[in-house]
TIVO-2410 file (N, C-alpha, C; in nm, 3 decimals):
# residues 87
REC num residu      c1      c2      c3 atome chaine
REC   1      X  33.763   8.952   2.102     N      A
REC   1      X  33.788   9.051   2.205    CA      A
REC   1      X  33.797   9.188   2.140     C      A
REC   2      X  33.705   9.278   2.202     N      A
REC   2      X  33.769   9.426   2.111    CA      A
REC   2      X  33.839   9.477   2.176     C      A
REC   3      X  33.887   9.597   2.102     N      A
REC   3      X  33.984   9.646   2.047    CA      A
REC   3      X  34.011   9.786   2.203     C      A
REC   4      X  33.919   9.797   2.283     N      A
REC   4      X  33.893   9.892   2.366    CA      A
REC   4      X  33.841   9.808   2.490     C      A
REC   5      X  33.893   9.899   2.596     N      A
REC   5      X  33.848   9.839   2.738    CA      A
REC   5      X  33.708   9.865   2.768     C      A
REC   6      X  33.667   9.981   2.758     N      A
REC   6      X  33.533  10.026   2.749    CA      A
REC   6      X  33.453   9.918   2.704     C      A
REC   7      X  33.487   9.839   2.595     N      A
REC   7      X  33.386   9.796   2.538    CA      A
REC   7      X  33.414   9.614   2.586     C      A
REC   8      X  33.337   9.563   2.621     N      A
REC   8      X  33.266   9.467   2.633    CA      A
REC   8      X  33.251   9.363   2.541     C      A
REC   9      X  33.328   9.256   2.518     N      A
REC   9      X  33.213   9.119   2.448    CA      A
REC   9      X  33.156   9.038   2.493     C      A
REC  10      X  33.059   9.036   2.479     N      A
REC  10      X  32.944   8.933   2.537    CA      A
REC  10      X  32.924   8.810   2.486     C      A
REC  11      X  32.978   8.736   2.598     N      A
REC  11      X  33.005   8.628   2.598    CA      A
REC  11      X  32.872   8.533   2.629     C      A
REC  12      X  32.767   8.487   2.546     N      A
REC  12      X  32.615   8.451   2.569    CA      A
REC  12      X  32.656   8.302   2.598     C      A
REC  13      X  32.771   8.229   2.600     N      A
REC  13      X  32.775   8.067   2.622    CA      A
REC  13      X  32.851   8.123   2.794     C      A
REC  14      X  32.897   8.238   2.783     N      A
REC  14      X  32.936   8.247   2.950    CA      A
REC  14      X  32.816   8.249   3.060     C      A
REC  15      X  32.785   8.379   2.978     N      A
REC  15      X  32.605   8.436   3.071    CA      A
REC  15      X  32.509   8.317   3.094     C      A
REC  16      X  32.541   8.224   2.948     N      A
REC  16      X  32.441   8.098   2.983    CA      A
REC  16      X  32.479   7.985   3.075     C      A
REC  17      X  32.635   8.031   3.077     N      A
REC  17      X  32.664   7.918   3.214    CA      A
REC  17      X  32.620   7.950   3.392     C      A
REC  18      X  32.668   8.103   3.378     N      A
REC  18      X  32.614   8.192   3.466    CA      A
REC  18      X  32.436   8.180   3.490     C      A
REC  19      X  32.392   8.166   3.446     N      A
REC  19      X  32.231   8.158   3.448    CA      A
REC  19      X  32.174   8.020   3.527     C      A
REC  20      X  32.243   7.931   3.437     N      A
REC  20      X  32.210   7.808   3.480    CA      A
REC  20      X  32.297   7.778   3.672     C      A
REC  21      X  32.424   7.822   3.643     N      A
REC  21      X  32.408   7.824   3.803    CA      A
REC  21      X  32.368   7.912   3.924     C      A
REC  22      X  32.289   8.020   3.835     N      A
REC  22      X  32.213   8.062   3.936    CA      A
REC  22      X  32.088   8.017   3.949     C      A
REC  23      X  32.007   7.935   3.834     N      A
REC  23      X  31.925   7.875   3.832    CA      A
REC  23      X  31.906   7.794   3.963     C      A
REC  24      X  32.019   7.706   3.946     N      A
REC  24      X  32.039   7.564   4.023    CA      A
REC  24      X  32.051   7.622   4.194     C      A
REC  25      X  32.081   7.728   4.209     N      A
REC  25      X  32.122   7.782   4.346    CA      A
REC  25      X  31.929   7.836   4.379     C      A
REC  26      X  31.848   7.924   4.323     N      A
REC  26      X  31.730   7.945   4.319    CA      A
REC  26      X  31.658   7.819   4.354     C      A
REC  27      X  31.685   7.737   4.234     N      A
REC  27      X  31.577   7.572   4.303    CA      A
REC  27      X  31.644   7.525   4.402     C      A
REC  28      X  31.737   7.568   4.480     N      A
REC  28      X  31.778   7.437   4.587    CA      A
REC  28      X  31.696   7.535   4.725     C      A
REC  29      X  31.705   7.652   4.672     N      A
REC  29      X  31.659   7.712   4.763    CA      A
REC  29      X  31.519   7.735   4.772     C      A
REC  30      X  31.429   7.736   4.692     N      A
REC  30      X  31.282   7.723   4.664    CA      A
REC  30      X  31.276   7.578   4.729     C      A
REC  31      X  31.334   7.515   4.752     N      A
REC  31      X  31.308   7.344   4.826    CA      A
REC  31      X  31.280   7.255   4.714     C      A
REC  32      X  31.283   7.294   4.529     N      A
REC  32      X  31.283   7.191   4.456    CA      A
REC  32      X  31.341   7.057   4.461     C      A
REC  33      X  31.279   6.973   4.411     N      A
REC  33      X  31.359   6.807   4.445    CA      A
REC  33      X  31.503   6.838   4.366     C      A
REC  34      X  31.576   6.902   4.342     N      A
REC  34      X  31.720   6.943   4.299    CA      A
REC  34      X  31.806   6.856   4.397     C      A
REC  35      X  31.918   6.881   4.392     N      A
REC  35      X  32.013   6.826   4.455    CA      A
REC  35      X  32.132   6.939   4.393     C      A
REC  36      X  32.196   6.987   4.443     N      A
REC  36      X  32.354   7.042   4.427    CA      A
REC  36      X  32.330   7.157   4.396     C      A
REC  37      X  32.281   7.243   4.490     N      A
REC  37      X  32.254   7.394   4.489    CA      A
REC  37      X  32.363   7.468   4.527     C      A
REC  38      X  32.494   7.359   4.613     N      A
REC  38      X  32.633   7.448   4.570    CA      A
REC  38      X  32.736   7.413   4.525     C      A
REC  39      X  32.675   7.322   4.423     N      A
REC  39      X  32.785   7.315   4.303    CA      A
REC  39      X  32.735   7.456   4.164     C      A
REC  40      X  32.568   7.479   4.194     N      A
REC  40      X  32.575   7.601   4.121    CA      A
REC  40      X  32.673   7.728   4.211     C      A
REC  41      X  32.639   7.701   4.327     N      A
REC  41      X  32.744   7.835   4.340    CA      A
REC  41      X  32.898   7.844   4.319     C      A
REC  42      X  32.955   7.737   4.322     N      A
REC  42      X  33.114   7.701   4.306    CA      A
REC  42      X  33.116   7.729   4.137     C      A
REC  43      X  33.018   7.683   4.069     N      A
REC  43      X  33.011   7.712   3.939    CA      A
REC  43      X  33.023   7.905   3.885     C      A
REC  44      X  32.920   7.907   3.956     N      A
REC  44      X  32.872   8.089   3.949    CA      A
REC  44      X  33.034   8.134   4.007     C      A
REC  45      X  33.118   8.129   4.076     N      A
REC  45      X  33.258   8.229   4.146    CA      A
REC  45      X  33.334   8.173   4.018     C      A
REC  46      X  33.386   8.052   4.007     N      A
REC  46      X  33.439   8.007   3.894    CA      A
REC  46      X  33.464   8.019   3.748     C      A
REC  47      X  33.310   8.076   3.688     N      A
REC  47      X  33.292   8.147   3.571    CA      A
REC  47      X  33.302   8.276   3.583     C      A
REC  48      X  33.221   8.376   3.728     N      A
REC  48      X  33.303   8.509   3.756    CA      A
REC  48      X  33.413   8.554   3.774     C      A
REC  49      X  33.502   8.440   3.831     N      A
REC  49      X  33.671   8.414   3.843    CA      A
REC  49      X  33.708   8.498   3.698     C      A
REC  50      X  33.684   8.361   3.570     N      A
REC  50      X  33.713   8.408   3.465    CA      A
REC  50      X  33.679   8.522   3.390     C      A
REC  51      X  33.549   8.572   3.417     N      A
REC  51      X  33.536   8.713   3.356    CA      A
REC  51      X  33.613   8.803   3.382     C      A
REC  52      X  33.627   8.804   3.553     N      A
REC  52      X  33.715   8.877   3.591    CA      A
REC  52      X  33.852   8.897   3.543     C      A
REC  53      X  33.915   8.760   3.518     N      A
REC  53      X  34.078   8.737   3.478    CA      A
REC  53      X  34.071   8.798   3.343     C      A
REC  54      X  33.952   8.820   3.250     N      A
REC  54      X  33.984   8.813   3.081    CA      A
REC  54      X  33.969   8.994   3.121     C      A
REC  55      X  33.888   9.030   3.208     N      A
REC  55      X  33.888   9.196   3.203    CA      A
REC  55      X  34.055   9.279   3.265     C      A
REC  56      X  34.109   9.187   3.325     N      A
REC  56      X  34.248   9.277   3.347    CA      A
REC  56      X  34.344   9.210   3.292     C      A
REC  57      X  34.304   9.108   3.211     N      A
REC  57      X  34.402   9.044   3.076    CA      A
REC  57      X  34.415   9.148   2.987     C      A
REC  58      X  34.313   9.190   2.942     N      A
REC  58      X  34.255   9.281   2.830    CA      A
REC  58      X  34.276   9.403   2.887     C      A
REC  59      X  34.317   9.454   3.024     N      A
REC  59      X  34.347   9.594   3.050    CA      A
REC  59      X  34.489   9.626   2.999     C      A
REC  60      X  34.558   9.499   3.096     N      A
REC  60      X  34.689   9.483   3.093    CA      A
REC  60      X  34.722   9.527   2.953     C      A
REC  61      X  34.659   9.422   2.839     N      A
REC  61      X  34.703   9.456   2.676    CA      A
REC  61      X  34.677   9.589   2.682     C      A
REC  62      X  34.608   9.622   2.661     N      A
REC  62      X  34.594   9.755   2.590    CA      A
REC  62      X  34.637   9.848   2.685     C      A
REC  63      X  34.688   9.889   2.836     N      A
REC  63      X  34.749   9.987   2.874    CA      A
REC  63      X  34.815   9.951   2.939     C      A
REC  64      X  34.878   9.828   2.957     N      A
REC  64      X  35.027   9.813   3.024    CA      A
REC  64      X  34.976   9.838   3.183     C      A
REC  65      X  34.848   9.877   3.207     N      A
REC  65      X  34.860   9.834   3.419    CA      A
REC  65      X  34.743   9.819   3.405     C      A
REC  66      X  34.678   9.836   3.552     N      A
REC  66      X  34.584   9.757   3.580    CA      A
REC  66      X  34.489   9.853   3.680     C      A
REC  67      X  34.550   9.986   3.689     N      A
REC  67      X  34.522  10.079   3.799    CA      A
REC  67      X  34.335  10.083   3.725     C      A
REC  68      X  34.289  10.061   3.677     N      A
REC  68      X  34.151  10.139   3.619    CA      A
REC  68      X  34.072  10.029   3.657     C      A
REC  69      X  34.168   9.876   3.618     N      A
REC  69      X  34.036   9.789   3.649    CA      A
REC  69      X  34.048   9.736   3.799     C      A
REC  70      X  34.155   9.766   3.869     N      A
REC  70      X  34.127   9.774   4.018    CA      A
REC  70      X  34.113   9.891   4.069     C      A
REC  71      X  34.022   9.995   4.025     N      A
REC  71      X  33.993  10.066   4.139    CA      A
REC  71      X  33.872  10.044   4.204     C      A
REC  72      X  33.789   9.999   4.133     N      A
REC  72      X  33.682   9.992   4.236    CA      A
REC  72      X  33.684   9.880   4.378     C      A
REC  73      X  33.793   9.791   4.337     N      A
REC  73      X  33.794   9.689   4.428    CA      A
REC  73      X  33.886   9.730   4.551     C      A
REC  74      X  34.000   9.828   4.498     N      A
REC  74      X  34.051   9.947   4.625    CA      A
REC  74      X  33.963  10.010   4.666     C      A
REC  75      X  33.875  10.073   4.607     N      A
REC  75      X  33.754  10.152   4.675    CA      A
REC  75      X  33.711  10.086   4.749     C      A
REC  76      X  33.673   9.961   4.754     N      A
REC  76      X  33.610   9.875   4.865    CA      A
REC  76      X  33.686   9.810   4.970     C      A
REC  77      X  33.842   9.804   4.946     N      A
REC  77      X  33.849   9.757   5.035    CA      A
REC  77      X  33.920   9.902   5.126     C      A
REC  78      X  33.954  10.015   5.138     N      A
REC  78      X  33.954  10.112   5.204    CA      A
REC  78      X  33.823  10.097   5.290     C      A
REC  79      X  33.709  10.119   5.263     N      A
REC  79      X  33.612  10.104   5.270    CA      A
REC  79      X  33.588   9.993   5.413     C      A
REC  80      X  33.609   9.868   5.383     N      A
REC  80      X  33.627   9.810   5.468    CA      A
REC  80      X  33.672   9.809   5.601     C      A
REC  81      X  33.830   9.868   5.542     N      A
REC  81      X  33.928   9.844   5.635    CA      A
REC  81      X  33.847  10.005   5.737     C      A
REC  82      X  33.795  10.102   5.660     N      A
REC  82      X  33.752  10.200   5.720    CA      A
REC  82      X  33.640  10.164   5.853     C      A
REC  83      X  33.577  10.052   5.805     N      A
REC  83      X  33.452  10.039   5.888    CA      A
REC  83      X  33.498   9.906   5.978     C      A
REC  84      X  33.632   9.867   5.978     N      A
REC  84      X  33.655   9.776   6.113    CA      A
REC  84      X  33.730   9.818   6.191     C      A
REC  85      X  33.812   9.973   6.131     N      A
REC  85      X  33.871  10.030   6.252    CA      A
REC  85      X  33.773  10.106   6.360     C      A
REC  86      X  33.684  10.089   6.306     N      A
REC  86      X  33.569  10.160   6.447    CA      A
REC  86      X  33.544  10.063   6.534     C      A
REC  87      X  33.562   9.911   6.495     N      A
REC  87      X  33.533   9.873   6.586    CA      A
REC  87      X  33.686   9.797   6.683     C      A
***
């Protein structure tokens, strides 16, 4: 893990799990003889789950909150809540 939030490790046995269940979600949907096109997707939230958890693990360490790596997800949900009070 480094040493900075900015920076990123790339995790290529993650991305390759990530790949393969988007793979598996692509062939179920192309109509390949596949079978379990949403166990790739339960797979795909599950491994994004965890990216997610290790990026405000790693915020948390190094600055004690979390305000930077949730803002964009406040941005969206303002956002939201903005576009169902119209209706």
């Amino acid at each position: 893990m480094p040493d900075e939030i900015g920076r990123r490790a790339w995790r290529t046995d993650i991305q390759g799990l990530r790949g393969i269940a988007v793979a598996a979600v692509i062939a179920h949907h192309a109509g390949l003889p596949l079978s379990g096109g949403f166990v790739g997707v339960d797979a795909f939230f599950v491994i994004s789950g965890y990216v997610v958890a290790q990026m405000l693990l790693r915020e948390w360490q190094v600055t004690g909150r979390l305000r930077d790596a949730l803002a964009p997800m406040i941005h969206t949900q303002r956002r939201v809540i903005r576009g169902t009070a119209i209706y």
